[in-house]
VMD Tcl script that draws the C-alpha trace (Angstrom):
set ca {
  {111.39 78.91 225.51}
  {112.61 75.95 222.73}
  {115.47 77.50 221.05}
  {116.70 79.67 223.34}
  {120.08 79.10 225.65}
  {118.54 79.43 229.39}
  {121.27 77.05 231.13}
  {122.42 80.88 232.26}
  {119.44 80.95 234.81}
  {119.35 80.51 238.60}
  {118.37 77.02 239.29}
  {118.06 75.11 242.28}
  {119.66 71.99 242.90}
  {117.27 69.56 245.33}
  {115.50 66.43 245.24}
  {111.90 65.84 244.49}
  {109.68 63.64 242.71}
  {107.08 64.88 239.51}
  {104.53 63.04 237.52}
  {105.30 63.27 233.95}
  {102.43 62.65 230.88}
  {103.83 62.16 227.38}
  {101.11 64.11 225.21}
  {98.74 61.85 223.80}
  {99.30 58.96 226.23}
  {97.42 58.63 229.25}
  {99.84 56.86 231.65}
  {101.65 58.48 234.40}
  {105.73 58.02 234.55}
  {107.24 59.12 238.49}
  {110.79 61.06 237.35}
  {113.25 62.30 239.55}
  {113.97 66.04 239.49}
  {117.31 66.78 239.88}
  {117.08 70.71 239.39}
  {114.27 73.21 238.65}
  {114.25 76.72 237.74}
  {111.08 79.15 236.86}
  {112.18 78.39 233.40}
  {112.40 74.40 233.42}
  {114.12 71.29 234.82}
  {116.41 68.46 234.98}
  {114.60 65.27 235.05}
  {115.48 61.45 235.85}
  {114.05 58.20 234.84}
  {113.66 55.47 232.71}
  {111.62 57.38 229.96}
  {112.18 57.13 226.73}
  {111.87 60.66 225.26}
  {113.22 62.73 222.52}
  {114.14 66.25 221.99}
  {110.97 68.21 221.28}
  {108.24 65.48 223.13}
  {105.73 67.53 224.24}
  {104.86 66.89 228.21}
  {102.70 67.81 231.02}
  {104.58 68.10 234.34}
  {103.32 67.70 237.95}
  {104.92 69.53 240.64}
  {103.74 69.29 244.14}
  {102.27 72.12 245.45}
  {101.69 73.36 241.40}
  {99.28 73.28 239.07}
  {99.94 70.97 236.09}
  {102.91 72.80 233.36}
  {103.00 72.11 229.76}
  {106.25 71.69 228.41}
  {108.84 70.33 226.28}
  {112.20 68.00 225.82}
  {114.72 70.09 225.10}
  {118.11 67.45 225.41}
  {118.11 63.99 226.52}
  {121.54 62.59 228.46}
  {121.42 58.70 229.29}
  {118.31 58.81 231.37}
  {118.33 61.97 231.94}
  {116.86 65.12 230.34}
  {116.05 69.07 230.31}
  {112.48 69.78 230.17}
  {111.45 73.33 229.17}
  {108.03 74.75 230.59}
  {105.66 76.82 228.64}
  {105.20 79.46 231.04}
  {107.16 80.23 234.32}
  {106.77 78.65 237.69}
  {108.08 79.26 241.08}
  {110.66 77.05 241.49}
  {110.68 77.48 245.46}
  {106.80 76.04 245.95}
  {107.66 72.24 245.78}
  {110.31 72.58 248.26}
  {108.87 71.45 252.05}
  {108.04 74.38 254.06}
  {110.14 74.37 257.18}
  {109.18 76.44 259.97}
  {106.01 76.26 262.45}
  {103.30 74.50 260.12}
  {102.72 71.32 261.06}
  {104.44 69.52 258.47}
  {105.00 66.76 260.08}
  {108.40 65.66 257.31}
  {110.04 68.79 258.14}
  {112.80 67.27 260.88}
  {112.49 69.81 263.40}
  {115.60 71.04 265.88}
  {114.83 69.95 270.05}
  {116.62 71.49 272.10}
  {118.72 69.16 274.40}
  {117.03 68.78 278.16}
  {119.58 70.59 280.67}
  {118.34 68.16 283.54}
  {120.90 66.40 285.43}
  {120.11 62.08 286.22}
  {119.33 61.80 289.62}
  {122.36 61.70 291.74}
  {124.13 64.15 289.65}
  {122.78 66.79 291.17}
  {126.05 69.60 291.64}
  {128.53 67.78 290.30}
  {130.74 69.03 287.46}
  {131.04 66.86 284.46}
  {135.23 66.15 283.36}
  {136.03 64.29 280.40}
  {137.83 60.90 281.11}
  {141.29 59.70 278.72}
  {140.50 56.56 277.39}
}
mol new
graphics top color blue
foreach p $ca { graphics top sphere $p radius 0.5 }
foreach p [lrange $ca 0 end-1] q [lrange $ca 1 end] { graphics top cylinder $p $q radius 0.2 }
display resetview
């Protein structure tokens, strides 16, 4: 997508980590992703990249995305994929599937301490 204005897309804003590899270097770099859309992302980290470096991006729960620089800001900078992703999969799954760092809601117990049995609970001024 170089060359083309997609800062009109639906993006998500969130908080995740990816594994960046420059082309033709071996080494890993950990970036911050500030947004991602099917299109491409917003990435932070001490990297030092230019418009048009050439990339491989890893996204959890993603295969491996080619892609390129497309504007570099202080530390951070737009990366634009190859080919289109679903910018929903890295998120957590919340719901009923056993991921255990998806906070879950508990409902509060309704027992009374012992000795409170049929009393009625009033607020006290302070």
């Amino acid at each position: 997508m170089s060359g083309v204005d997609t800062r009109h897309i639906n993006r998500d804003s969130l908080f995740l980590m990816a594994d960046i590899r420059l082309e033709g270097d071996t080494a890993t770099h950990r970036v911050k992703v500030r947004n991602l859309s099917a299109a491409g992302m917003m990435a932070e980290g001490d990297l030092p990249v230019l418009r048009g470096t050439r990339m491989t991006v890893e996204l959890r729960n993603l295969p491996p995305v080619d892609g390129s620089v497309a504007w570099v800001q202080d530390q951070r900078f737009g990366i634009a994929f190859a080919r289109e992703i679903d910018p929903k999969a890295p998120r957590p799954q919340v719901g009923g599937n056993g991921d255990l760092d998806t906070p879950r809601y508990v409902r509060p117990s309704t027992i009374a301490p012992p000795g409170t049995e049929g009393r009625t609970a009033r607020l006290r001024n302070i």
